[in-house]
C-alpha positions as CSV (number, residue, x, y, z in Angstrom):
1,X,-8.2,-18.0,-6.0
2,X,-5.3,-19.3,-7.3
3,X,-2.0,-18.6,-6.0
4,X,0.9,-19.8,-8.7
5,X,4.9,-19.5,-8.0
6,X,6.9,-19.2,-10.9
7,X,10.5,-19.7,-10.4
8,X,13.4,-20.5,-12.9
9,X,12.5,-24.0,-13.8
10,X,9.8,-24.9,-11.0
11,X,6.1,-23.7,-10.9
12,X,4.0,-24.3,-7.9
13,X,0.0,-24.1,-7.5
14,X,-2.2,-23.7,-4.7
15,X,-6.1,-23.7,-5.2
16,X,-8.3,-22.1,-2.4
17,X,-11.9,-22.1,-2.4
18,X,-13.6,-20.3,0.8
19,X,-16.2,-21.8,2.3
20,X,-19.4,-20.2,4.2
21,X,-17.8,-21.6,7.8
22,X,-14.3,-19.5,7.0
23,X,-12.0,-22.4,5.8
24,X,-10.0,-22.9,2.9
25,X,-10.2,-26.4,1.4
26,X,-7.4,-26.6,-1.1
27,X,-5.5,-28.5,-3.6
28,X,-1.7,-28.2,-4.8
29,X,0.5,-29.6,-7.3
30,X,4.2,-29.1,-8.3
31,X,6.7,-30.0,-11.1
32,X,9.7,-29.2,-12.1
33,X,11.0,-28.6,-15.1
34,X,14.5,-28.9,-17.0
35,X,13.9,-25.8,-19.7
36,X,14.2,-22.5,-18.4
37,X,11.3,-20.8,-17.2
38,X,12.5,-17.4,-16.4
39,X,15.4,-15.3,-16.8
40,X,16.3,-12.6,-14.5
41,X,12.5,-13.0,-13.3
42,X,11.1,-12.4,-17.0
43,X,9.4,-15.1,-19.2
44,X,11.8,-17.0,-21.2
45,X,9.3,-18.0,-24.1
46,X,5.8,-17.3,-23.7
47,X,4.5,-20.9,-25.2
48,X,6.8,-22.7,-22.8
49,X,5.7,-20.7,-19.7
50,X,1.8,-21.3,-20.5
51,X,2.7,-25.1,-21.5
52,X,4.6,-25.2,-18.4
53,X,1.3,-23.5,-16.7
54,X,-1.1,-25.6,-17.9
55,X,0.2,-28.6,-17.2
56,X,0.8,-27.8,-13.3
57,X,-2.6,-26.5,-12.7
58,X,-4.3,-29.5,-14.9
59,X,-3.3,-31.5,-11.5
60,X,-5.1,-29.7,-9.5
61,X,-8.5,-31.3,-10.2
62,X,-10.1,-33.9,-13.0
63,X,-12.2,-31.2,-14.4
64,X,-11.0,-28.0,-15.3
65,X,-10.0,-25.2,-13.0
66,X,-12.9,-23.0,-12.8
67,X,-11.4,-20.3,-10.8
68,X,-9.3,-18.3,-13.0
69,X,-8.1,-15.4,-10.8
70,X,-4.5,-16.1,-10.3
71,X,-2.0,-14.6,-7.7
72,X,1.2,-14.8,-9.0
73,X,3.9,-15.2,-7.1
74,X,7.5,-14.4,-8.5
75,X,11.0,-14.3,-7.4
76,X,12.5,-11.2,-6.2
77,X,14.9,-10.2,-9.6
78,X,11.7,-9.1,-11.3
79,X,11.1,-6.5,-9.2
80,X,13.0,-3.5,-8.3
81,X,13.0,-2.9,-4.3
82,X,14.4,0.0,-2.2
83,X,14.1,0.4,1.3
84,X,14.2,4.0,3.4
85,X,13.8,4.7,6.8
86,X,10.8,7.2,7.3
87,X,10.9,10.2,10.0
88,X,8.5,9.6,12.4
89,X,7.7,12.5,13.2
90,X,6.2,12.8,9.0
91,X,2.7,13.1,8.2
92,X,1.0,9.6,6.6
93,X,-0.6,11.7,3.9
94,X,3.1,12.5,3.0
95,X,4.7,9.4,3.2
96,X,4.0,8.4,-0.3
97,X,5.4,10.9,-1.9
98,X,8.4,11.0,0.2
99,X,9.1,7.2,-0.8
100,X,8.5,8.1,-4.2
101,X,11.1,10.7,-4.1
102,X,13.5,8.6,-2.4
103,X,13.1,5.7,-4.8
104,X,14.0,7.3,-8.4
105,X,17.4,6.9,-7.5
106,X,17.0,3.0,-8.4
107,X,13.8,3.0,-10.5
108,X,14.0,3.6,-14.4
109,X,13.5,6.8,-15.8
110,X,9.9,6.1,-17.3
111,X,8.4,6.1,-14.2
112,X,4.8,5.9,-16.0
113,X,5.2,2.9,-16.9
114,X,5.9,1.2,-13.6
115,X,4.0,-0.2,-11.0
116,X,4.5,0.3,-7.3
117,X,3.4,-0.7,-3.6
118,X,5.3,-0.3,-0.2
119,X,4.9,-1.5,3.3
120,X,5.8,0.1,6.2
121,X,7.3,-1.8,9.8
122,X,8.0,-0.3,12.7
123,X,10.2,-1.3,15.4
124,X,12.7,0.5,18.2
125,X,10.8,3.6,17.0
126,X,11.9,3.2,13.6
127,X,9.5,3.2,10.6
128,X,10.9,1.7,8.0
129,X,9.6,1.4,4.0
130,X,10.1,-1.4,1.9
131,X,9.0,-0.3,-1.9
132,X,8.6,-2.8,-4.8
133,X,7.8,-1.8,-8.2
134,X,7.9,-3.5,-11.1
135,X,7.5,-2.6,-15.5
136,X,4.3,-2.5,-17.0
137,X,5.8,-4.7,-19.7
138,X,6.5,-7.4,-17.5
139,X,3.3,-7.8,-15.5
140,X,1.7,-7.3,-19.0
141,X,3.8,-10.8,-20.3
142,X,2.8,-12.5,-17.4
143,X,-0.7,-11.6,-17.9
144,X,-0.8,-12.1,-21.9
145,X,0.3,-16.2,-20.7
146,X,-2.1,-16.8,-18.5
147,X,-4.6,-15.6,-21.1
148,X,-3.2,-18.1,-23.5
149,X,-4.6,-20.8,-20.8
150,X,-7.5,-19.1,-19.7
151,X,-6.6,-17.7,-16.8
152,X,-6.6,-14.5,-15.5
153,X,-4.3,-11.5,-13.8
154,X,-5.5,-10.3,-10.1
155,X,-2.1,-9.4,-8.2
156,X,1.2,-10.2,-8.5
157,X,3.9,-10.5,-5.1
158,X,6.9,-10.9,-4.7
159,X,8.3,-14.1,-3.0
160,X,10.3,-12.1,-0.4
161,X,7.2,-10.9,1.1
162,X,5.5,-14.2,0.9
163,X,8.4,-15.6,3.4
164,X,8.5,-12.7,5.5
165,X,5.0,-13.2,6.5
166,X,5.6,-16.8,7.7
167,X,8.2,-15.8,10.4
168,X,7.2,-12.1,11.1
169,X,5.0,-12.7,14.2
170,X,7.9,-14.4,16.0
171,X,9.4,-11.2,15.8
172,X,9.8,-9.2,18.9
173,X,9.1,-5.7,19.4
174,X,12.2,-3.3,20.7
175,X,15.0,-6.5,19.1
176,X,16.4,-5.9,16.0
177,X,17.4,-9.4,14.5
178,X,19.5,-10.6,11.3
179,X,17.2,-13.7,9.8
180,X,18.5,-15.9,7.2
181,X,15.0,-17.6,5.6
182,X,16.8,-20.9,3.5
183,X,15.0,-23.3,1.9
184,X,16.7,-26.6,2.1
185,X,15.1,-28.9,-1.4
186,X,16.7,-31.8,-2.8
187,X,19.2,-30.7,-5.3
188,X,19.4,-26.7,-4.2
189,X,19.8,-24.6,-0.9
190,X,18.6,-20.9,-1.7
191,X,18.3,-18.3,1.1
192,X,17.4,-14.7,1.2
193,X,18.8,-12.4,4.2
194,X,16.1,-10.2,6.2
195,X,16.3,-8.1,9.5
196,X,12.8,-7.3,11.4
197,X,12.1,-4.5,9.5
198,X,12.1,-7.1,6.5
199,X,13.9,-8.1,3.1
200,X,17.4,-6.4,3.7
201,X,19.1,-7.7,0.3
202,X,17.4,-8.2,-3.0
203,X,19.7,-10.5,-4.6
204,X,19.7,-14.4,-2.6
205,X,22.0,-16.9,-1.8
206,X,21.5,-20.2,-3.9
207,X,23.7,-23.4,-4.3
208,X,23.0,-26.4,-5.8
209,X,23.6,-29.8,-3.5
210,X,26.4,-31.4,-6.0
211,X,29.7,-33.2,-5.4
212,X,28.8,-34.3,-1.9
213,X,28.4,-30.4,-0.8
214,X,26.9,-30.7,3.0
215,X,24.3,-28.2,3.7
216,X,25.2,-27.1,7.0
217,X,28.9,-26.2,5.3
218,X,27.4,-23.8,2.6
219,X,24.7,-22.1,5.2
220,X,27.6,-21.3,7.9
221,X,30.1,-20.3,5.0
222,X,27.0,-17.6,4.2
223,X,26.4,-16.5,8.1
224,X,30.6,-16.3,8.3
225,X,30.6,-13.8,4.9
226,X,27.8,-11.6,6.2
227,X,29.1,-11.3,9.5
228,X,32.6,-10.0,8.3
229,X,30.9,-7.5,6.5
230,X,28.0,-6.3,8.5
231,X,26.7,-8.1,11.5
232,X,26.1,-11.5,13.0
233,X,22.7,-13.5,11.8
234,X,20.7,-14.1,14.8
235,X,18.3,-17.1,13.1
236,X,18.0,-19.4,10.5
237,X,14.6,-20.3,9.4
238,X,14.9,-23.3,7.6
239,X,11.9,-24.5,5.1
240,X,11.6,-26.9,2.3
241,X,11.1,-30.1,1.8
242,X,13.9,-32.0,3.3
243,X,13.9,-29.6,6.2
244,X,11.0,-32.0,7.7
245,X,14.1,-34.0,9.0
246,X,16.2,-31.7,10.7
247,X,17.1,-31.8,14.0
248,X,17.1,-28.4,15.7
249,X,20.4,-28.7,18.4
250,X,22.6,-30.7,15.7
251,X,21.6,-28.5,13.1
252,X,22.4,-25.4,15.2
253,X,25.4,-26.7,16.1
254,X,27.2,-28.4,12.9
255,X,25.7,-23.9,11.1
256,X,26.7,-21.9,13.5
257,X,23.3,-20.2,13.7
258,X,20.5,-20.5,15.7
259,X,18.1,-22.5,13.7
260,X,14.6,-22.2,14.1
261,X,12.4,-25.1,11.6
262,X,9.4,-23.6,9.7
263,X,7.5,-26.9,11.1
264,X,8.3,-25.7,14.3
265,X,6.9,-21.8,14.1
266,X,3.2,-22.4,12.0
267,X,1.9,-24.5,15.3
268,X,3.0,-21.3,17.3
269,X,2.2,-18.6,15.5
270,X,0.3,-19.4,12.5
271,X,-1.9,-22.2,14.1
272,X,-5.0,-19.9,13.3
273,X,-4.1,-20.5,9.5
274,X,-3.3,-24.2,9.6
275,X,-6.1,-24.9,10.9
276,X,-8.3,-23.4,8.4
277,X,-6.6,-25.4,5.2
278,X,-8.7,-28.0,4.3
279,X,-6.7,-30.4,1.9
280,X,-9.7,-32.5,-0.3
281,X,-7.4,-35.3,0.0
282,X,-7.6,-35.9,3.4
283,X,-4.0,-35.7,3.8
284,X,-2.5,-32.8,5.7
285,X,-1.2,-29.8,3.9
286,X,2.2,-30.0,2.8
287,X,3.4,-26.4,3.9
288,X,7.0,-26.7,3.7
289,X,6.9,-27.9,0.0
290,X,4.4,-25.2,-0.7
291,X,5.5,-22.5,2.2
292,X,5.5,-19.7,-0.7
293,X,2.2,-20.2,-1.7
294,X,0.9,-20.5,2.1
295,X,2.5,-17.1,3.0
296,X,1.3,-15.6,0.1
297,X,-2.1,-16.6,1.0
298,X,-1.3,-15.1,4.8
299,X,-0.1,-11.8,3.1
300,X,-3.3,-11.6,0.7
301,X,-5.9,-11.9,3.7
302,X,-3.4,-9.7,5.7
303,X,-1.9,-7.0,3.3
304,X,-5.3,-7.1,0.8
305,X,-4.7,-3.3,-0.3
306,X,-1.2,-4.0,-1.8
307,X,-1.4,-4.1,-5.3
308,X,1.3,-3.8,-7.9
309,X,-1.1,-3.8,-10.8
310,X,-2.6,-0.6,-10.0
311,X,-0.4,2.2,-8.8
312,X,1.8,4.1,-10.9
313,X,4.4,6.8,-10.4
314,X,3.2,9.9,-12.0
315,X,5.5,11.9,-14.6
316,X,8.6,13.7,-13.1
317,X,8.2,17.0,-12.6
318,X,10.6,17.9,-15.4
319,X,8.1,16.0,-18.0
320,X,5.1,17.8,-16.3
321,X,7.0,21.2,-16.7
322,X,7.5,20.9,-20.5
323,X,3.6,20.4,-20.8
324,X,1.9,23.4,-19.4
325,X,-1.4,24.4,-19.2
326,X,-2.7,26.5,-22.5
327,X,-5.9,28.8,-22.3
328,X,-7.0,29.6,-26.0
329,X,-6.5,33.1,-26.1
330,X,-7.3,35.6,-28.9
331,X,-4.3,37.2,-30.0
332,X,-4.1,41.4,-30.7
333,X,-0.6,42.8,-31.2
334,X,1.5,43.3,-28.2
335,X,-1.6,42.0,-26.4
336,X,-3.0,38.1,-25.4
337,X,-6.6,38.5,-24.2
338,X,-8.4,35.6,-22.9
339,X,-11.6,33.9,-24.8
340,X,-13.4,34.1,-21.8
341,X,-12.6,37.9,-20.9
342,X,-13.2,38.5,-24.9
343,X,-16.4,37.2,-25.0
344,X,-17.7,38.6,-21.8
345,X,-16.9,42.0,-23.6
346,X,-19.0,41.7,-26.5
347,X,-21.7,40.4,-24.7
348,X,-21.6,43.3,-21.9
349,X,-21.2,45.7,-25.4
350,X,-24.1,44.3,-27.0
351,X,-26.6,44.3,-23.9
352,X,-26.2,47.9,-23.8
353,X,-26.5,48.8,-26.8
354,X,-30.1,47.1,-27.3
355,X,-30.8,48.4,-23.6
356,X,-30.2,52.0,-25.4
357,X,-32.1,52.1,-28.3
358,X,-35.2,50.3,-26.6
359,X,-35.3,53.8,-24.0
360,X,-34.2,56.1,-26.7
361,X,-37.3,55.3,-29.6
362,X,-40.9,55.9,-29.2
363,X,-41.7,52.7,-28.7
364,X,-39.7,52.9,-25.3
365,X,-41.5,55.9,-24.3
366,X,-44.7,54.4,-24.9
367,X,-43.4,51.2,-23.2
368,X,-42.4,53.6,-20.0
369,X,-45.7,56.0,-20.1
370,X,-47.8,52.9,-20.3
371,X,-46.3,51.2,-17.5
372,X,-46.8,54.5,-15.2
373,X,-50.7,53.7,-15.5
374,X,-50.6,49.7,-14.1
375,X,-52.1,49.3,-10.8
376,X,-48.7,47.8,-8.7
377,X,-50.3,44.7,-7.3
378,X,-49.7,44.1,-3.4
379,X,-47.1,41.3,-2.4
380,X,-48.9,38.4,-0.4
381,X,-46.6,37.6,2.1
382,X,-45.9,34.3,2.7
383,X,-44.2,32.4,5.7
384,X,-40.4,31.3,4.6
385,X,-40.7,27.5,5.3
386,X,-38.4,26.4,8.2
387,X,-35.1,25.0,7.8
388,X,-35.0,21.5,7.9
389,X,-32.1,20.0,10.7
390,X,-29.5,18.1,9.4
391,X,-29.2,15.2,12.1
392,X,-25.1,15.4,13.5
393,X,-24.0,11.7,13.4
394,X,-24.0,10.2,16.8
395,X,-19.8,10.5,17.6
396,X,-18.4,7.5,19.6
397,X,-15.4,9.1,20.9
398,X,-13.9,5.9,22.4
399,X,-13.3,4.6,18.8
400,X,-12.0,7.7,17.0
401,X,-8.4,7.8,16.0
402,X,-6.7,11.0,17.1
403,X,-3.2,11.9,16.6
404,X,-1.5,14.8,18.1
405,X,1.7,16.4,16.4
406,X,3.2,18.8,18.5
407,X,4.2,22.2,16.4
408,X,4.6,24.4,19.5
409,X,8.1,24.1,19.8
410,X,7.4,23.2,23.9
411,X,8.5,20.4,24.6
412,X,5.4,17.8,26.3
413,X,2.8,20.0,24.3
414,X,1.5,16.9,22.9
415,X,1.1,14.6,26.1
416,X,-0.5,17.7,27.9
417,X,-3.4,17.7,24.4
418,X,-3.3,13.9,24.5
419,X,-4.2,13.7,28.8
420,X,-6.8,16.7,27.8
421,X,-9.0,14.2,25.2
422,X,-8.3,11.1,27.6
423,X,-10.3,12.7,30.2
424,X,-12.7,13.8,27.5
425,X,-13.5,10.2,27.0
426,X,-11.1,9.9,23.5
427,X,-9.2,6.3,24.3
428,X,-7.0,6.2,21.0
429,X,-4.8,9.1,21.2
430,X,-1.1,8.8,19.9
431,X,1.1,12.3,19.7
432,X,4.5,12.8,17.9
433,X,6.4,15.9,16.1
434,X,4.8,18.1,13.6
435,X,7.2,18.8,10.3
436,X,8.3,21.6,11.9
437,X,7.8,23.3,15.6
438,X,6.9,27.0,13.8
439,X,3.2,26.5,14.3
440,X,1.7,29.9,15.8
441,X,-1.8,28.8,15.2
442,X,-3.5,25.1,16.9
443,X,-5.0,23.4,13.5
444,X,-7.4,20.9,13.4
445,X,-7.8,18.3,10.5
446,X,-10.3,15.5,9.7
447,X,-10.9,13.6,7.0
448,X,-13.4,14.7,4.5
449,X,-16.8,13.8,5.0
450,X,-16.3,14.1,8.5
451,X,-16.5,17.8,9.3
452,X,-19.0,17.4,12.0
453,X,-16.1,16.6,14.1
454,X,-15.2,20.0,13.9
455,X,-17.4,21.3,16.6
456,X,-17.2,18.4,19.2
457,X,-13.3,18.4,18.9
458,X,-12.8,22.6,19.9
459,X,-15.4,22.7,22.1
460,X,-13.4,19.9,24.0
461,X,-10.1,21.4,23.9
462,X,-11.6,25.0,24.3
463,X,-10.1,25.3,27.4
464,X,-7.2,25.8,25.9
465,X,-7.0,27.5,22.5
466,X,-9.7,29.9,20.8
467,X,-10.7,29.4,17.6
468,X,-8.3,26.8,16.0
469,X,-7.6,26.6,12.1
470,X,-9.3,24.1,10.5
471,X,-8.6,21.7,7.4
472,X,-9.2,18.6,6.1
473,X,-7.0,15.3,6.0
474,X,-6.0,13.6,3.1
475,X,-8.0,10.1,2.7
476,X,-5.5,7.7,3.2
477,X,-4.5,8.4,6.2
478,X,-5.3,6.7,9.1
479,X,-6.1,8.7,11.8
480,X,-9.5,10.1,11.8
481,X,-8.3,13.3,13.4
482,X,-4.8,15.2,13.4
483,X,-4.6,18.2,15.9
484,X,-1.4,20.1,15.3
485,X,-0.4,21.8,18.7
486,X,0.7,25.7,17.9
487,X,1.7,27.8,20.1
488,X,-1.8,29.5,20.4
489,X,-2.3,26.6,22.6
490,X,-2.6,27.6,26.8
């Protein structure tokens, strides 16, 4: 794979190639350029781009580049993003739709013709959604120039997400934190502000290192701003280049903010990762220089159902309104009948009619007579073969995901279901609220090819309810069972 980032006037590459022992040997390469590459995170000029392209991943090797899947990597302005906390209480199968609902507010009104992902992080018991979407017209530019270098569209990520993965396993469970992710180069400081839940604003913080401008003065000038308006910024990760020099305690001090190095988290946290980059030179990876490429890769291996090249909104129910369904219909004054219902008429009409004059002429008395005459031969009976069993999958209850949503309107109805499967041998078992507590009936829902489940589940809960309701669960979601607790349920 290829991973490329595409900024405004730099373009990064990163070449992996997986080997059979599970490491990545890799090769990079980087330029800058002085033309403009993008503009408010669309292609400038196509020719330039692809040039511009070409010339970066020509570096990567002698020969030429023979994996052409590309990753593409681009800065946050191209996409639209809207975040949402989610009730927790809601149903995954619903989630979608509720993030869909929640995002037209910010999306463009052809929703058809825009792509879309989210990802969902939960923390303090808060789930929260982070949705990205972006035009079909603009992952169809960026994909028309890489075909002008032979190359080829697989996914496309934004580079907020990319940098979130590289700090979000120092992130503590039940601590919310303000993060400040700034990436210290030569001639620029840029920075984009996240919380633990992840990207918190869209738009980032850049300045460019001119007239003797000190770092440290234009990253605590941004921690002083934010905190005046919303809350103080517990870390700064700092990445880059020229963040390979940075002293932790003077840096701290001279910001204002806790500064925690990038060099200083992948040993920690990431080490698994390091580890498996194999640079062909010899030379170890450069992974500040190329930190958006690296945590791209991280998010690809870890997040490898996101796409934004596949899912699309689907028409607004006003558009779908205007376009009903229309039976052809054959049409009598005052009256619409169907085609089907028409036809079945004239063929009921028609049967009887030939059934009547077959009785009614001779020839259907002779037909009749003559049949009174035939010897009625005896029926051999035979043995109906026996049904063949349908082996029940063998059910490993100490793997099945089970989650109980208490509908009852009792308050602990869930634990009580949840300590009922633990002693039945079920070890992942998490409850939480039904979308409403008006449940008079227990339901039982698995996902669809599954239905054997049926049995095994109410006969170990039948202790407790009779003869629960049962239904099946949408695909997607990820428990393999839901039991909603009614208040049928002893």
């Amino acid at each position: 794979m290829l991973y490329i980032y595409i900024g405004q006037h730099t373009i990064k590459a990163l070449q992996v190639n997986k080997s059979l022992l599970g490491q990545y040997s890799v090769k990079h390469a980087e330029k800058k350029f002085s033309v403009q590459l993008l503009k408010a995170g669309r292609i400038s000029h196509t020719d330039i781009v692809a040039s511009a392209i070409k010339e970066v991943v020509s570096h990567l090797s002698a020969q030429p580049v023979k994996e052409k899947q590309v990753y593409l990597i681009l800065p946050q302005d191209a996409f639209y993003f809207f975040r949402s906390e989610v009730p927790n209480d809601m149903a995954a199968s619903a989630v979608t739709s509720f993030v869909k609902e929640k995002a037209r507010s910010i999306l463009p009104p052809h929703l058809d013709s825009v792509f879309f992902d989210f990802v969902c992080t939960e923390n303090e018991n808060k789930k929260i959604i982070s949705l990205y979407a972006v035009e079909e017209s603009v992952v169809k530019a960026y994909s028309d120039t890489l075909k002008l270098v032979d190359l080829q569209l697989a996914s496309v990520l934004p580079d907020t997400l990319a940098y979130y993965k590289l700090f979000e396993k120092t992130l503590r469970k039940g601590k919310i934190e303000h993060i400040l992710y700034g990436l210290y180069e030569e001639d620029l400081i840029s920075a984009y502000l996240y919380d633990s839940f992840g990207l918190l604003q869209k738009e980032a913080f850049e300045e460019k290192l001119t007239g003797g401008k000190g770092v440290e003065e234009l990253l605590k000038k941004i921690g002083v701003e934010f905190e005046e308006k919303h809350h103080k910024i517990n870390r700064l990760i700092l990445s880059g280049s020229l963040s390979e020099n940075v002293r932790q305690d003077t840096f701290t001090k001279d910001v204002g903010i806790w500064t925690n190095p990038l060099k200083r988290i992948l040993p920690h946290f990431y080490s698994e990762y390091v580890k498996m980059l194999v640079p062909q030179d010899n030379q170890p990876f450069p992974v500040l220089q190329f930190d958006i490429c690296f945590g791209a890769l991280i998010f690809s291996i870890e997040n490898n159902k996101f796409s934004l090249t596949k899912n699309r909104f689907s028409p607004s129910l006003s558009v779908m309104s205007q376009q009903p369904f229309k039976q052809k219909s054959f049409a009598m004054p005052g009256i619409r009948i169907p085609k089907e219902l028409f036809l079945f008429v004239i063929s009921f009409a028609g049967s009887f009619l030939l059934f009547t004059l077959l009785t009614q002429s001779p020839l259907g008395f002779n037909m009749r007579f003559s049949s009174l005459h035939l010897a009625k031969p005896t029926p051999t009976p035979t043995k109906a073969p026996l049904p063949t069993a349908t082996p029940t999958p063998a059910i490993k209850k100490d793997t099945l995901k089970i989650k109980v949503l208490n509908g009852s309107g009792t308050v602990g109805k869930a634990s009580d279901v949840k300590t009922a499967l633990k002693d039945k041998g079920y070890l992942d078992v998490v409850t939480g609220n039904a979308d409403a507590f008006d449940f008079t009936k227990t339901e039982i829902a698995v996902k669809k090819g599954s239905e054997y489940l049926f049995s095994t589940i109410e006969n170990d809960i039948v202790d407790y309810v009779q003869a629960p309701k049962q239904t099946v669960l949408d695909a997607k979601e990820t428990a393999d069972v839901v039991i909603t607790v009614g208040k049928d349920f002893k």
